[in-house]
C-alpha positions, 0 to 999 in steps of 0.5 A, spaced: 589 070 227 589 077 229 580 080 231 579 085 228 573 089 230 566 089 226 566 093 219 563 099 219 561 102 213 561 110 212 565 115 217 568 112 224 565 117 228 559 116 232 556 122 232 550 120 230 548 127 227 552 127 222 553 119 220 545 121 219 547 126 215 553 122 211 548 116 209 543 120 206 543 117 199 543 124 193 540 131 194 543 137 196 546 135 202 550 129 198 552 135 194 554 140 198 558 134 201 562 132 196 563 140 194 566 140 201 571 135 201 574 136 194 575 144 197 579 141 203 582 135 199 584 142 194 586 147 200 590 141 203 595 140 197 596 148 196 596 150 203 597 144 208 594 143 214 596 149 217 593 154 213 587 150 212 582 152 216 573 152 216 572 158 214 577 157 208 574 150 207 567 153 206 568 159 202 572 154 197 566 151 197 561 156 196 558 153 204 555 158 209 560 157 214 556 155 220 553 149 216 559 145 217 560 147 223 554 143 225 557 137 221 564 137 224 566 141 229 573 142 228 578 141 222 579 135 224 573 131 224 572 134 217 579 132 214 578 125 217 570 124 214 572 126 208 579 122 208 574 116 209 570 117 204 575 117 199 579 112 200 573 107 201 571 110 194 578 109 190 581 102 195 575 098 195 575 090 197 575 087 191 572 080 190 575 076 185 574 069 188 582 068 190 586 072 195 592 073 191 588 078 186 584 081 192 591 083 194 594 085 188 587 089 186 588 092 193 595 094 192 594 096 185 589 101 187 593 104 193 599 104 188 594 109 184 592 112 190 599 115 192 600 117 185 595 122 185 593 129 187 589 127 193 594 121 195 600 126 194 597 131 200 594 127 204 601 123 206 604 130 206 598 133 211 600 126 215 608 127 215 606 134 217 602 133 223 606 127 227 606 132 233 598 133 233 595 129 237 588 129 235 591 126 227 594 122 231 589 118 235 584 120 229 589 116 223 589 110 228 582 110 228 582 110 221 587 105 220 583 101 224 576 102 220 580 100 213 583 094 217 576 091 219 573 094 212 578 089 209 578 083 213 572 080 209 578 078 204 582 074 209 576 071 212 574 068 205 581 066 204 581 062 210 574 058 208 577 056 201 583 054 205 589 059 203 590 062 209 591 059 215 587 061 221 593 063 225 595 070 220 595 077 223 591 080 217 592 086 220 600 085 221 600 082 214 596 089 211 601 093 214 607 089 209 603 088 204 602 096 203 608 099 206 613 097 201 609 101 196 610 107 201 617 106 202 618 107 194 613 112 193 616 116 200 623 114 202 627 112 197 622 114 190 624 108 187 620 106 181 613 103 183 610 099 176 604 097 175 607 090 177 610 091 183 604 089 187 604 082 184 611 081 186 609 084 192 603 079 194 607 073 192 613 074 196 609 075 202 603 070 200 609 066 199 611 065 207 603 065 210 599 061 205 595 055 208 599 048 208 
């Protein structure tokens, strides 16, 4: 089995300024956060990555423009904070007690994800931006921090004996969620409420635990 470095919860930056900043729980600072995200989330999808910018993303926000230049300096940084925070809200780690409903209530909330507004312009931003090297770095960091946020259910699957020791889990997330991403994105073929059981079993199939 692939190791995948420790969870670590909140945003993978290691500014701790800002991290201090994020976990502060309620308050003016947690609102004026959440303000901040929803407006480069809305400026995302109308604009694209192009034409979005700081000074934009505070005037939607009704934030004073340096305010956000103290938590991020550049547009970067605040997209993938504000990224991290949706995701770890819409695709939590379930904990249902078996692997196979674990990964069919993932798959079920990324299928959700993708459909909506923010899903839509996030993957849009991310085609968008293959020639940006800071996104590039900061997806793939990203993507890590997912993987490791999500390794818990292997690691219990492993304990109950469904899951052999020897799985990459993180070659085995990639597959689990890429064919939802085919549909939605390359073929727009229909992607149901019971693809993600299909899914989970057919690949379940080939790496449980003999």
């Amino acid at each position: 089995m692939k190791t995948l470095r420790p969870n670590v919860p909140g945003a993978i930056s290691t500014d701790k300024g800002r991290d201090a900043v994020r976990r502060r729980p309620g308050g003016r600072s947690a609102r004026v956060q959440d303000a901040v995200f929803e407006a480069t989330f809305q400026l995302l999808g109308e604009r694209g990555y192009e034409g979005l910018s700081i000074a934009c993303i505070a005037e939607r926000a009704g934030v004073h423009e340096t305010s956000l230049y103290r938590r991020w300096k550049t547009k970067e940084q605040l997209i993938l904070d504000a990224v991290n925070q949706r995701v770890a809200q819409e695709i939590p780690a379930p904990d249902t007690g078996v692997l196979r409903s674990d990964l069919v209530a993932v798959l079920q909330s990324l299928r959700l994800f993708l459909q909506s507004r923010v899903g839509q312009a996030l993957f849009q931003t991310a085609v968008a931006t293959l020639h940006v090297p800071e996104l590039c770095a900061l997806r793939q960091e990203h993507w890590q921090d997912r993987c490791a946020h999500l390794q818990i259910l292997f690691d219990r699957a492993i304990t109950r004996g469904e899951l052999s020791p020897q799985v990459d889990c993180q070659f085995l997330l990639e597959m689990l969620s890429g064919i939802l991403y085919m549909r939605f994105f390359v073929v727009n073929e229909p992607v149901d409420e019971m693809l993600p059981e299909r899914v989970v079993d057919l690949i379940l199939a080939g790496v449980k635990s003999s």
